[in-house]
N, C-alpha and C positions, 0 to 999 in steps of 0.2 A: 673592607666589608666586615661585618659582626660576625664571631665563627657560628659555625653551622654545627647544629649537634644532631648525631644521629644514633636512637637509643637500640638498641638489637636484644630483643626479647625471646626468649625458648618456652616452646608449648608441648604439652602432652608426653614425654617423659625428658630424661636429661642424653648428655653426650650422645647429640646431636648432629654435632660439629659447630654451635655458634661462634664459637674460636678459632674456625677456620675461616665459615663466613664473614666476620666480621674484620678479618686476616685478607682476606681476600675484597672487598668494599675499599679497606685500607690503601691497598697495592694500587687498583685502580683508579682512585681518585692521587696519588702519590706520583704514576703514571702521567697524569692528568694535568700534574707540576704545585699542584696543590700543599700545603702542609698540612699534614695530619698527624693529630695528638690520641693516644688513647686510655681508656680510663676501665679495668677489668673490676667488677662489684661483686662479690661473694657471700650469700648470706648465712654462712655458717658461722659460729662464736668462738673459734679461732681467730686471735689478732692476728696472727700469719698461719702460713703451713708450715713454718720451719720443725714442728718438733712433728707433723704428723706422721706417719707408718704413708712410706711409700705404695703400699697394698691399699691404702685409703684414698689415696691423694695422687700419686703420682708422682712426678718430679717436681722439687723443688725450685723454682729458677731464679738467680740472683741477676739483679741490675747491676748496674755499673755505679751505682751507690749505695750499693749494701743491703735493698731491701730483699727480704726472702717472701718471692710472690708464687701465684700462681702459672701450672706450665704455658698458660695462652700466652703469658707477655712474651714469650719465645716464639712462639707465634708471631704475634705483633711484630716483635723486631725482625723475625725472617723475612716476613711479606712486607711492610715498608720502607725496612733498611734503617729504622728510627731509632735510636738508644732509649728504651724505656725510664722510666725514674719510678722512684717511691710514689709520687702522686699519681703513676699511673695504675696504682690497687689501693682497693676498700676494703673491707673486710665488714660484718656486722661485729664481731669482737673485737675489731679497732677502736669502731664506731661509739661500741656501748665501755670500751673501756676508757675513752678520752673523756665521753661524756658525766662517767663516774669521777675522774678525777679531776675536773672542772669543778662539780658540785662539790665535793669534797672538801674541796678550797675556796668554798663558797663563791663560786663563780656565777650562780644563778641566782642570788643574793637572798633567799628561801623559796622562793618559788618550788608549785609542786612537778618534777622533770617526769616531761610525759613523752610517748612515742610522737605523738603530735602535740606538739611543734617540732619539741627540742630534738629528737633523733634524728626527724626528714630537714629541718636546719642542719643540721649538722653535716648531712649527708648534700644536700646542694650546697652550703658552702664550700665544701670540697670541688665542687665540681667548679663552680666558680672560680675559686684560688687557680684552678687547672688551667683553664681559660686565662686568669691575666697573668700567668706566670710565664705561658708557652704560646699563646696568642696564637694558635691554630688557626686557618681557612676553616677544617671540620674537626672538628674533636668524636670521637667514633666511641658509646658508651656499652658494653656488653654488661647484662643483667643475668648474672648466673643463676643455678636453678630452673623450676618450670613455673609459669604462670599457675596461680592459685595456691601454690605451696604457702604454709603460714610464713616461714622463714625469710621470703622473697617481699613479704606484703610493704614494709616500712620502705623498701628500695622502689618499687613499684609507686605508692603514694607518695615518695618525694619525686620522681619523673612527673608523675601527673601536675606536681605544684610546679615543679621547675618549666615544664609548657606553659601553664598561664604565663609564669612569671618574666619568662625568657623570649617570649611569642610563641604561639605556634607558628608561622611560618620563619621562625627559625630553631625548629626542631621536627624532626622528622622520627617516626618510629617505625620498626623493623619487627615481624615474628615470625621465628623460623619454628616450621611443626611439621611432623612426619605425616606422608599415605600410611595408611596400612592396609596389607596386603593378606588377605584369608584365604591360606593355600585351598582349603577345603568345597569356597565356592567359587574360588578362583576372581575373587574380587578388590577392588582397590577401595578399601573405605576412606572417606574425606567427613565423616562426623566427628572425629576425633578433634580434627582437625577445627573445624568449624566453632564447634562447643571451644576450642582454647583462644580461637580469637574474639568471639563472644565474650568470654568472661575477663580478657584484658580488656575489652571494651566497657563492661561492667567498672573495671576498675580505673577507669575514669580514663584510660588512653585508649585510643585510636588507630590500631596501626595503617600506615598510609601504601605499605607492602610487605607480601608476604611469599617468603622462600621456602618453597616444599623439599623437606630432604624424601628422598625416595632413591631406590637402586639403579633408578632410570629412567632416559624422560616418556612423560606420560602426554597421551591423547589429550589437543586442544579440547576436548567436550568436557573431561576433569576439570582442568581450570576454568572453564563456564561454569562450572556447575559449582563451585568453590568461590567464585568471583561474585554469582550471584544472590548466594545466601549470606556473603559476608558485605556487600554492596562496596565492594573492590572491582576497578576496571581489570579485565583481564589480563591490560598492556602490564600490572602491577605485580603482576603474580609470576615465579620464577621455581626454577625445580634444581635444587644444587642434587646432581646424581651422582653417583657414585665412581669414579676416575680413579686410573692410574699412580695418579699423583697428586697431591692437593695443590701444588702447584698448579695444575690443572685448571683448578676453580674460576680463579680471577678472569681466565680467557672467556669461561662456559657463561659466566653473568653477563659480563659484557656481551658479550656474541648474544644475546636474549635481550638486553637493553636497558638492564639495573642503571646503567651510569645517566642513561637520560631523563629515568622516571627522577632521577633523584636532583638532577639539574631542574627538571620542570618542576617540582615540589618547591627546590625553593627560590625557582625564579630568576635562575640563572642561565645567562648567555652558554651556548654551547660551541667551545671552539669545533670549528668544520675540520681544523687542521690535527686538533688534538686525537692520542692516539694510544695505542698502550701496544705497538709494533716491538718494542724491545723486551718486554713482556713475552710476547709471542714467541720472537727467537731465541729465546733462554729456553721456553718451553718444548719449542720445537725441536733442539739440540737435544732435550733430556728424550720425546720420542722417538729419536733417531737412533738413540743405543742400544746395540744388541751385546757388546761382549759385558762380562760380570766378573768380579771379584770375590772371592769369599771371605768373610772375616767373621772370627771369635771374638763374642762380648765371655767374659767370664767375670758372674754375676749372682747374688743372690737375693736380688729380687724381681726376676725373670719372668714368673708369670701376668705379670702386669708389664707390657715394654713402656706402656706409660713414663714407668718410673725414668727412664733413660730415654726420653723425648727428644732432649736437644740431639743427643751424642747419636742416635740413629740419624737424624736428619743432617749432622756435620759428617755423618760417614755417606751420608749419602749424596752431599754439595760436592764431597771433595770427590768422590767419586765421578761426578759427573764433568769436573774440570779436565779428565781422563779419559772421557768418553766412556765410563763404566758405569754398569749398575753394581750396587753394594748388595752384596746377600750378605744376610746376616742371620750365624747361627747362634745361639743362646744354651750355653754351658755353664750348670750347673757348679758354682765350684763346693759345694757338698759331698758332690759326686767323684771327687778327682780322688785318684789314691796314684801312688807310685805305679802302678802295674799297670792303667788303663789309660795314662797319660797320651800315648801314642795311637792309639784307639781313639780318643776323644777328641785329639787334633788336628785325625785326620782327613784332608781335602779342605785345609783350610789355608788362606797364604799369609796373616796375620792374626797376633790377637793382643788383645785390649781389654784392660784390667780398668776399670771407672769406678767414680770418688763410692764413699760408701760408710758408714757407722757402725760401729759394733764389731765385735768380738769371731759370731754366727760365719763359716765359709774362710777366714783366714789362712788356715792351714793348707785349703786345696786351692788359694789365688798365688800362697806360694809356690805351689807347686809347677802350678801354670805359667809362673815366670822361669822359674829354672828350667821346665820344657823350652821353654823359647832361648834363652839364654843361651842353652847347650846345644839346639835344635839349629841355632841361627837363623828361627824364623823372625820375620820382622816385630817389634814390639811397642804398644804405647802404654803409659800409664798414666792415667788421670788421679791428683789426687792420692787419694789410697793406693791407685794403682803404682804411683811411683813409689808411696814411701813399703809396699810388697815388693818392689824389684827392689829395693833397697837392704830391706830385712834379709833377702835371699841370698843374696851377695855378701852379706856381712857372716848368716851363716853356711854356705857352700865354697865362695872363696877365700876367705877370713878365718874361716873354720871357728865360727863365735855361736856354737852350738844355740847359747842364753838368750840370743839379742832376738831386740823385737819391740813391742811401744810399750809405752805407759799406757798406753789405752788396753793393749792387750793383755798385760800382765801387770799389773803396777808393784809386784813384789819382787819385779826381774832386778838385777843389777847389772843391765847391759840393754838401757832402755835406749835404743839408736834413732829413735823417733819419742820427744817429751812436751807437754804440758805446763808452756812457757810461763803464762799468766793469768791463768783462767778466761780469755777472753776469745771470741770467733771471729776469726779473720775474715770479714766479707766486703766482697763488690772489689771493684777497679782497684789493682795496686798496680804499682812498676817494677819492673825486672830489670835488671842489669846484666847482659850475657857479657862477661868476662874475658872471655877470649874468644878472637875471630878466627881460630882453626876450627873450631867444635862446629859437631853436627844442625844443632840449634841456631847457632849466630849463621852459621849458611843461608839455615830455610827462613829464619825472622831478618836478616838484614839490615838489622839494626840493633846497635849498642842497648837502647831503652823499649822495652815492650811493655805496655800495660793490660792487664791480666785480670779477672775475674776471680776470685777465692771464694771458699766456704771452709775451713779447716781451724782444728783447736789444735794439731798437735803439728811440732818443728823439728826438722834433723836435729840431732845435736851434734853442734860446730866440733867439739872436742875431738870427736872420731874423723873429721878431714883428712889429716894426714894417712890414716891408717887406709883410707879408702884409696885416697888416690895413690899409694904406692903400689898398691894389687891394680891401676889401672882403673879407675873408676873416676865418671868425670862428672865436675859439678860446674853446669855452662854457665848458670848463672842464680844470681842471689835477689833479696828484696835491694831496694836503693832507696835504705835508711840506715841508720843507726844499728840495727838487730843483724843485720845481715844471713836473712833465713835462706837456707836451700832453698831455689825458683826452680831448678830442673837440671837434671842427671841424665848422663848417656854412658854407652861404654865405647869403650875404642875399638876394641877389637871384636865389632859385632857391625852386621849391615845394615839395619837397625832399632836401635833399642835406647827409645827416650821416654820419658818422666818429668810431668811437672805438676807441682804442687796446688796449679790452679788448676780453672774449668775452662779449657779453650772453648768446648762444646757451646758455652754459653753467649761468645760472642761471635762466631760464624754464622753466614748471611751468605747468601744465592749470590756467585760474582765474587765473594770476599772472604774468601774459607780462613781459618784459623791456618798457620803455615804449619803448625805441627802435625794437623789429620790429611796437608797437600803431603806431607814430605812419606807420613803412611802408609797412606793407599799409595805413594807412587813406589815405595818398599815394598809394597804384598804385589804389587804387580810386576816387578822385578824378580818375586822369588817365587811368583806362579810361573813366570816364564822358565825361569832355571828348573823348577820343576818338570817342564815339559820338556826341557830338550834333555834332561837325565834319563828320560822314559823312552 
């Protein structure tokens, strides 16, 4: 069959959840045994978010070929278990920057480059390419931003060309728009609501359903009265509420009947035997848990947990392969001084230091590590976090007062973290753990691991020996030519590892990163020894 596209539109303000929803539509047709491709659109004029301010944007998430996207494709990959690629993000500053250097090079051969044609071409060839590249059953399309925003307009008008062009019965459109709820007369308005599917109807699409986010489900007489002014059948109309868990969602649609409206749309047979039961039991398993863990993020850019999206959600899979829920407290490391260490870490059974840029908070994540060190509470370090457990150790057991990065100091002479070649190491590399007695080659079980990066700065090789004679262990390297630090542990600690990648980024429900199973199964081991000390 022709793949099936289905576009997922946001109405009436933003962060919604259409990244969940869309996550969740994914899951169930994935379920369903279907392949599904997905394609996240952003119309801001950043060609990526790599260089944005995590207060702005959030996390950055890397694919497994280097592209620096937005946090939904972590999404994506959690709920359909799919490895994202570059062509599953747009950007409007990709968009306008390819198109600039096309023309450039006189690629339009003078013609005058206008938003129509040339930008909504631009943007459905994309979509296209997607399609004969990855030949999906459904290709799942999320349209960020809100309907009517100027920024969203050029994304919007090439969906409307690409339905003529594509058919519409083989594209479907989605918009997801919130109730609002007026504490004052105690009422649920759906105008808002109303007025946003109107005016994507104005803009030349259609949507064929529509998902009310609200904090809970609402009186059949709403969806009448929503159904009827937008002249949607009821059967179309769905209420994503507010749960537990987002994991949650995929069960909640289904159970309301999202997966038939969208077989009947486009005209497809409905297996009687098809199911989304494994589904159910993963979720059911996460309802069943009462006991919890505690773990420290120590972070500085905490007021937003955004920014750390994957790595809550891989503390929170690997938790659950436990039977635990992850409490996660968020420590300032601004805040850390010598004196309040023990104070700040306490009632916690782990903590974890994540990747990070800049200068801002260094001083108190090493401090955070040397608590743990000496603490012998269990440790992970992501990234940055490793190459601070590293600093630490170089100066508390090394006694190398100077060391530290070229990032942090570039005028140090005992830079133990350096600034290989100007260039950022991203997406899928391979590891090589070295030796099979190390903690690492336990929990990865295998010689070769490949590994997600974002990072500009490398151990420097020269200090090896000096480390590993104080007892410091380097499990494993890149497996090339360069031979970079991949990840450090200590020996004489229960424990405490480090790697230079982003595990967080490739953990999935079922298939957690081995480094955040072997953590939590560490803080749950030195929560217990806490308990019987008491």
């Amino acid at each position: 069959m022709s793949t099936k596209v289905i576009v997922i539109f946001g109405g009436v303000y933003s962060s919604l959840g259409k990244g969940i929803t869309s996550s969740s539509i994914g899951r169930i047709l994935t379920e369903m045994k279907y392949k599904v491709s997905m394609l996240k659109c952003d119309p801001y004029l950043n060609v990526d978010p790599g260089t944005l301010s995590p207060y702005q944007h959030g996390e950055v998430f890397v694919t497994y070929d280097g592209a620096e996207t937005d946090l939904d494709l972590g999404n994506y990959e959690r709920f359909t278990g799919k490895k994202m690629s570059r062509m599953s993000t747009l950007t409007s500053g990709r968009v306008y920057s390819e198109i600039i250097s096309k023309e450039r090079a006189g690629g339009y051969e003078g013609k005058t480059v206008q938003v129509i044609p040339h930008v909504t071409d631009h943007i459905k060839n994309k979509i296209y390419k997607l399609i004969e590249a990855e030949n999906p059953d459904f290709l799942l399309i999320e349209i960020g931003g809100t309907v009517g925003d100027i920024e969203s307009i050029p994304f919007v008008e090439a969906m409307s060309q690409f339905t003529s062009e594509y058919g519409k019965d083989n594209v479907m459109s989605i918009l997801c728009a919130p109730l609002i709820y007026i504490p004052t007369s105690e009422e649920i308005k759906t105008k808002p609501t109303q007025h946003s599917f109107k005016e994507l109807c104005s803009l030349g699409i259609t949507p064929s359903i529509l998902i009310l986010r609200y904090t809970q489900m609402v009186d059949q007489s709403i969806i009448d009265k929503i159904a009827l002014n937008c002249h949607l059948s009821s059967k179309n109309i769905f209420v994503s509420p507010n749960l537990k868990s987002t994991y949650f969602l995929p069960v909640e649609l289904y159970n309301q009947g999202i997966y038939n409206s969208i077989m009947k749309y486009f005209g497809m047979k409905i297996d009687p035997n098809a199911n989304i039961d494994n589904w159910v039991k993963y979720t059911d398993k996460i309802k069943s848990i009462k006991d919890e863990i505690k773990i420290a993020i120590v972070g500085k850019y905490i007021e937003l947990h955004d920014s750390y999206a994957s790595l809550v959600e891989s503390l929170k899979l690997a938790g659950y392969e436990y039977s635990r829920n992850v409490k996660i407290g968020w420590v300032n490391s601004d805040t850390l001084t010598p004196k309040n260490l023990k104070t700040k870490f306490k009632g916690y059974h782990g903590i974890l230091i994540p990747g990070g840029f800049g200068t801002r908070g260094i001083e108190g994540k090493i401090l955070a590590a040397q608590y743990a060190r000496t603490s012998k509470t269990p440790y992970m370090g992501i990234c940055l976090g490793m190459q601070i457990a590293t600093i630490e150790f170089a100066r508390n057991v090394l006694g190398w007062k100077d060391a530290t990065s070229q990032e942090f100091n570039p005028k140090s002479k005992r830079h133990v973290f350096h600034y290989i070649d100007g260039r950022m190491r991203l997406g899928e590399q391979v590891c090589q753990l070295v030796n099979k007695s190390t903690k690492c080659y336990k929990l990865y079980k295998n010689e070769f691991v490949a590994e997600r990066h974002r990072h500009r700065y490398e151990f420097n090789n020269k200090y090896i020996k000096a480390f590993e004679d104080k007892g410091f262990v380097f499990s494993a390297f890149s497996n090339d030519s360069e031979k970079t630090v991949e990840m450090i542990e200590l020996k004489d600690h229960p424990f405490f590892l480090g790697g230079q990648f982003h595990p967080e980024l490739g953990s999935i429900p079922g298939n957690v990163d081995p480094m955040f199973i072997g953590f939590i199964g560490a803080s749950i081991k030195h929560s217990q020894q806490k308990k019987t000390k008491k």
